[in-house]
Biopython code that builds the backbone (N, CA, C, O; Angstrom):
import numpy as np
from Bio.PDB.StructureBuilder import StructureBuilder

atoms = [
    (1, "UNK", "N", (113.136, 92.753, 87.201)),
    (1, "UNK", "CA", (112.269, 92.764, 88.359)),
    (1, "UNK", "C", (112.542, 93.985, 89.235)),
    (1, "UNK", "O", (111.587, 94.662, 89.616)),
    (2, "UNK", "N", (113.732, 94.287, 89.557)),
    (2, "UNK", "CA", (114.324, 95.455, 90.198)),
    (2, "UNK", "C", (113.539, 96.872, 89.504)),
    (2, "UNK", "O", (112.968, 97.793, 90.087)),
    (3, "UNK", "N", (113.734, 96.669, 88.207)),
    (3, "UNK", "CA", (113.302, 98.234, 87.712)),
    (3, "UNK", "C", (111.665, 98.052, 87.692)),
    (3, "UNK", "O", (111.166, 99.015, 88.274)),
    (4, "UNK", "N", (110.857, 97.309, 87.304)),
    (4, "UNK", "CA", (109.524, 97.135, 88.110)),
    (4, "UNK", "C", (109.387, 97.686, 89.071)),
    (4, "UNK", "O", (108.643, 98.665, 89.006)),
    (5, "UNK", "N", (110.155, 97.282, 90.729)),
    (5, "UNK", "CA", (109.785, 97.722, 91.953)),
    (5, "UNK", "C", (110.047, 98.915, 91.949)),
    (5, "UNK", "O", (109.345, 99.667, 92.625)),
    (6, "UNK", "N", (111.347, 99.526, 91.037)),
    (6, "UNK", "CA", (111.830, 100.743, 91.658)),
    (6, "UNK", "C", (110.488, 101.974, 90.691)),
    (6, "UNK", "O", (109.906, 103.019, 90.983)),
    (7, "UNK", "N", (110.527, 101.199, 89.689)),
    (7, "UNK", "CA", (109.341, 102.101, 88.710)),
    (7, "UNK", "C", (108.039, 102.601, 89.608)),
    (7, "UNK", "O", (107.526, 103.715, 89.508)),
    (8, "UNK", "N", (107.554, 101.400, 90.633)),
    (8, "UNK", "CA", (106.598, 101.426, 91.451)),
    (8, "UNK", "C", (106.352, 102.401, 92.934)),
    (8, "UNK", "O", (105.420, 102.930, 93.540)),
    (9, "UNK", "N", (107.774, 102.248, 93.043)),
    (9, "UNK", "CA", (108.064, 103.274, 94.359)),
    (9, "UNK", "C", (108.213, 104.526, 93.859)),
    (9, "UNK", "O", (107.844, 105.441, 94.596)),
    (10, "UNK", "N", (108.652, 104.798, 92.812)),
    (10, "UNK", "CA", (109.073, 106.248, 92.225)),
    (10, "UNK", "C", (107.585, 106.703, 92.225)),
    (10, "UNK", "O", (107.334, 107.658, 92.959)),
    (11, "UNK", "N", (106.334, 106.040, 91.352)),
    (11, "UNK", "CA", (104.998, 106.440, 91.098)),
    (11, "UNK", "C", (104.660, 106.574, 92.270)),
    (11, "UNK", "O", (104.054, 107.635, 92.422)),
    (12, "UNK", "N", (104.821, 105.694, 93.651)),
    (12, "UNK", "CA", (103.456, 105.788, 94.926)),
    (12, "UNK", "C", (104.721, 107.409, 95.074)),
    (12, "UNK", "O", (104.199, 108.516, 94.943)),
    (13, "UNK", "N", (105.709, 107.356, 95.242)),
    (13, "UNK", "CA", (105.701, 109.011, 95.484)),
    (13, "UNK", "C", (105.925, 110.066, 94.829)),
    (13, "UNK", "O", (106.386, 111.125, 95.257)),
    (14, "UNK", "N", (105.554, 109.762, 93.617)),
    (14, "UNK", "CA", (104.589, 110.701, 92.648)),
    (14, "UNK", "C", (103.193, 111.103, 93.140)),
    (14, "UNK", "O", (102.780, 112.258, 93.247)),
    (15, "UNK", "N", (102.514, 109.944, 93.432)),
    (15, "UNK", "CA", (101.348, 110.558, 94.343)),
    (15, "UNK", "C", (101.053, 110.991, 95.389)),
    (15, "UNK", "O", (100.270, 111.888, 95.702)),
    (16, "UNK", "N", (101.767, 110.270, 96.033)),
    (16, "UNK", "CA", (101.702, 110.822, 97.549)),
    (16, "UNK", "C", (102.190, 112.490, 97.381)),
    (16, "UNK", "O", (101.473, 113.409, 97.778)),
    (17, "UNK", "N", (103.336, 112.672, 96.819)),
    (17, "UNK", "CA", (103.346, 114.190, 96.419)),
    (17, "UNK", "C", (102.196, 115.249, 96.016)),
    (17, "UNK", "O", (102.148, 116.466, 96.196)),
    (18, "UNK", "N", (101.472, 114.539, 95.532)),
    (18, "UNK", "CA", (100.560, 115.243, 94.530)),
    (18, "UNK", "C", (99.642, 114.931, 95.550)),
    (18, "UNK", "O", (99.003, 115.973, 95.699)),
    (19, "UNK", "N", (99.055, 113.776, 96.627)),
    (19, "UNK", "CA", (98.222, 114.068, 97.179)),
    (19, "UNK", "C", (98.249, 115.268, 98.124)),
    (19, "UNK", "O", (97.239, 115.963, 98.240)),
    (20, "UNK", "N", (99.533, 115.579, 98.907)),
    (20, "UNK", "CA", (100.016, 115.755, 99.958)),
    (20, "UNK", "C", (99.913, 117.472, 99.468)),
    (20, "UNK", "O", (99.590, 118.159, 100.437)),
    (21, "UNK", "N", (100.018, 117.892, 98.808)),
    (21, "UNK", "CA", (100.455, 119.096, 98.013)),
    (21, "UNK", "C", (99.155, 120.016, 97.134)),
    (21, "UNK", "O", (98.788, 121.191, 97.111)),
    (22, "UNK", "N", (98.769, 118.833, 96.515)),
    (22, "UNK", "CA", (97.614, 119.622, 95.924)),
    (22, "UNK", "C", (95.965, 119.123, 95.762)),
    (22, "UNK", "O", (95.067, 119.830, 95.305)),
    (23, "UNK", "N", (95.780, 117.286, 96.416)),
    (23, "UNK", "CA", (94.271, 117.341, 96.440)),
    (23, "UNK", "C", (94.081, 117.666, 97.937)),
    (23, "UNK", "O", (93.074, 118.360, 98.076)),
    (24, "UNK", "N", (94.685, 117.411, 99.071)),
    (24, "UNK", "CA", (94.559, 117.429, 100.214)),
    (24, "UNK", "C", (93.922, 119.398, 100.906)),
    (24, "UNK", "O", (93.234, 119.818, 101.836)),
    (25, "UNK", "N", (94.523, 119.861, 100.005)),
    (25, "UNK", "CA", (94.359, 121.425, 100.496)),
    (25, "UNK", "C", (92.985, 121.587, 99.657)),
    (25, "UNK", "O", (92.273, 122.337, 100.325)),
    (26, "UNK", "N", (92.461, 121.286, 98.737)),
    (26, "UNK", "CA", (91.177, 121.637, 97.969)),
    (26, "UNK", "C", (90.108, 120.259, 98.029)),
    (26, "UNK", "O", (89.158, 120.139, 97.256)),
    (27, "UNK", "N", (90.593, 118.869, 99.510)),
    (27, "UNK", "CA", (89.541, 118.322, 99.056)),
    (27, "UNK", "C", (87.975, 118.182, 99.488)),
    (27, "UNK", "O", (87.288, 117.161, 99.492)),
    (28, "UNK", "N", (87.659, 119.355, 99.808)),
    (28, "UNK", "CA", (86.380, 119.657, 100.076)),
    (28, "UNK", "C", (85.533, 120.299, 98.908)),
    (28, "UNK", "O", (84.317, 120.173, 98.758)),
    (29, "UNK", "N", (86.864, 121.386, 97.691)),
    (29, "UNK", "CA", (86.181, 121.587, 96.861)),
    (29, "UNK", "C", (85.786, 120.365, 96.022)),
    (29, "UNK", "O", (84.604, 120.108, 95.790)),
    (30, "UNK", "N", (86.995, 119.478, 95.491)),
    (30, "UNK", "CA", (86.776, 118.195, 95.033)),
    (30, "UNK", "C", (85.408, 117.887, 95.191)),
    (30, "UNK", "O", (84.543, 118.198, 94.372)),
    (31, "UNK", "N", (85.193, 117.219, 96.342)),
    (31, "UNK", "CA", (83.789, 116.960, 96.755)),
    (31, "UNK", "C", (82.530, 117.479, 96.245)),
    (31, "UNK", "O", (81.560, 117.051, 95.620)),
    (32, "UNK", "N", (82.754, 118.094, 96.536)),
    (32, "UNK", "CA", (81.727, 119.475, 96.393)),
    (32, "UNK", "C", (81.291, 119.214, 94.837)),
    (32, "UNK", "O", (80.176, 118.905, 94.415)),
    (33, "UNK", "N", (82.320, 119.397, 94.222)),
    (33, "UNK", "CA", (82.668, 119.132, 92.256)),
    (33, "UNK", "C", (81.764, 118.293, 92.278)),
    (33, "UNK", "O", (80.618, 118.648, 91.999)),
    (34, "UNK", "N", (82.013, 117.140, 92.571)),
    (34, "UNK", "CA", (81.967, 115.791, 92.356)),
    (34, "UNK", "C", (80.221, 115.618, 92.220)),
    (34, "UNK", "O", (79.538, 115.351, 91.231)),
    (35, "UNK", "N", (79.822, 115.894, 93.673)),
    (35, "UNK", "CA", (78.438, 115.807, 94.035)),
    (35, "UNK", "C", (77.610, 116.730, 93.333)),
    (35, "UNK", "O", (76.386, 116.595, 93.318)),
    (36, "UNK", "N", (78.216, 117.688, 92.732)),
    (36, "UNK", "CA", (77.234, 118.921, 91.995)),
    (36, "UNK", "C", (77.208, 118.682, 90.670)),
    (36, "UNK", "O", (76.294, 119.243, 90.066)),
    (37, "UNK", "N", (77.876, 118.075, 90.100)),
    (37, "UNK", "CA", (77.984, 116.916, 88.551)),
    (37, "UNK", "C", (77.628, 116.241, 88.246)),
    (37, "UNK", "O", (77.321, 116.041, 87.071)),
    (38, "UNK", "N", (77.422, 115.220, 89.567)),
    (38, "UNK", "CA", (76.454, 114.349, 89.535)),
    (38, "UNK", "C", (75.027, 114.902, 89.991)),
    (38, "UNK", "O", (74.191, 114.137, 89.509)),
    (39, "UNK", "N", (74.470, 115.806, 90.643)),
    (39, "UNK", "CA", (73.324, 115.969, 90.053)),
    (39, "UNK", "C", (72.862, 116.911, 89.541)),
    (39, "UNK", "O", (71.660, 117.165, 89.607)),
    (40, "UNK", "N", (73.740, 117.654, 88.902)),
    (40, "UNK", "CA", (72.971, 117.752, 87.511)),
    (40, "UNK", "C", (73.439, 117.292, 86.589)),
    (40, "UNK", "O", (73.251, 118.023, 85.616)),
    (41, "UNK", "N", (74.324, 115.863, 86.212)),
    (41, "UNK", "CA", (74.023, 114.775, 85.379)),
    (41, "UNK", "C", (72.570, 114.589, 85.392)),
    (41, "UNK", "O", (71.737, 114.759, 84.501)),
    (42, "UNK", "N", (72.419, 114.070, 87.010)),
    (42, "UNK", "CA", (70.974, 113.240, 87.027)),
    (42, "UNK", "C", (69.312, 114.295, 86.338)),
    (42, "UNK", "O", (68.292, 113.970, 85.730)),
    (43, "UNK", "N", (69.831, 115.510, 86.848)),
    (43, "UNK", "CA", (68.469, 116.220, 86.628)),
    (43, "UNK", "C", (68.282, 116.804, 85.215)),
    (43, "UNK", "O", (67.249, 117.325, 84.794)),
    (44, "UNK", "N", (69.494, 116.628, 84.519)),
    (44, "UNK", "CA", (69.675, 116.673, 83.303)),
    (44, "UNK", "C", (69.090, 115.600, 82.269)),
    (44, "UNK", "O", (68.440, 115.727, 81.231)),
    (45, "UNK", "N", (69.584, 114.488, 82.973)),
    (45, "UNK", "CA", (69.263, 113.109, 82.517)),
    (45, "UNK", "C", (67.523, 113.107, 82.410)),
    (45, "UNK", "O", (66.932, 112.736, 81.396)),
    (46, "UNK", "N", (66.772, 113.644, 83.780)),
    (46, "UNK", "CA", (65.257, 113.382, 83.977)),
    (46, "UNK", "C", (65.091, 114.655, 83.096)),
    (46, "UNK", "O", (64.109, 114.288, 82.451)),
    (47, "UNK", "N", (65.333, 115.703, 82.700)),
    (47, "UNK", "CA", (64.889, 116.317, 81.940)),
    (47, "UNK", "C", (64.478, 116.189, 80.113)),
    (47, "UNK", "O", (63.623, 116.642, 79.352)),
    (48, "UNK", "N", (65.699, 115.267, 80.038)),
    (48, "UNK", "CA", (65.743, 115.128, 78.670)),
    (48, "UNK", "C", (64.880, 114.059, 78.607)),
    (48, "UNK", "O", (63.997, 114.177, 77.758)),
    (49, "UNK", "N", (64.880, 112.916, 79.346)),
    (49, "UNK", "CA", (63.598, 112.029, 79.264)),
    (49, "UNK", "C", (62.242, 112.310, 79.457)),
    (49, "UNK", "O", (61.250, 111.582, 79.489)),
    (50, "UNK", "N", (62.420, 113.635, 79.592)),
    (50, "UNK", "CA", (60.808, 114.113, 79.760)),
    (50, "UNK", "C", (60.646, 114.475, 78.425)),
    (50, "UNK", "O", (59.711, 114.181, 77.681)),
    (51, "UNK", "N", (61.763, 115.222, 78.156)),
    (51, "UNK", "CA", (61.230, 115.781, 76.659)),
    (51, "UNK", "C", (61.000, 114.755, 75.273)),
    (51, "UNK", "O", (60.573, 114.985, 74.142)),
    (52, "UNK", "N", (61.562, 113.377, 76.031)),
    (52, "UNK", "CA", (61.265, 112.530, 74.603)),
    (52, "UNK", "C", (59.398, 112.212, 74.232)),
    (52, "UNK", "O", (58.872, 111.931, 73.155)),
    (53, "UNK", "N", (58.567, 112.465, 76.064)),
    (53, "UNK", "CA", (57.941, 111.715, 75.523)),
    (53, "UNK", "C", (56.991, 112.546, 74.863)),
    (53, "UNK", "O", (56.119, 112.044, 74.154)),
]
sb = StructureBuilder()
sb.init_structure("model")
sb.init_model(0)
sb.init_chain("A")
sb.init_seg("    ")
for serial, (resi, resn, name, xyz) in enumerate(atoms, 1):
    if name == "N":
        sb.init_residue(resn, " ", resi, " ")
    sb.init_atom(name, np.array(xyz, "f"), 0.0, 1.0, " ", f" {name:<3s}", serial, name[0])
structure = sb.get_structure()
């Protein structure tokens, strides 16, 4: 049970590191990624359904 909890605390600051360090300074590009993928997933998506018909 001990090495469970301690396994658990070691990971949240594994992330917290990694948040703190490297998404926190770029997360606007993140964003940015995120939302521009998704549409052109989507306009990708309406394109190819145009071409089926």
């Amino acid at each position: 049970m001990l090495r469970k909890v301690l396994v658990f605390v070691v990971w949240f600051a594994v992330l917290a590191a990694v948040n703190k360090f490297l998404i926190e300074p770029v997360w606007g590009e993140l964003v940015f990624t995120a939302i521009s993928t998704g549409v052109m997933v989507y306009i990708l998506g309406r394109l190819d359904r145009g071409a089926e018909h």
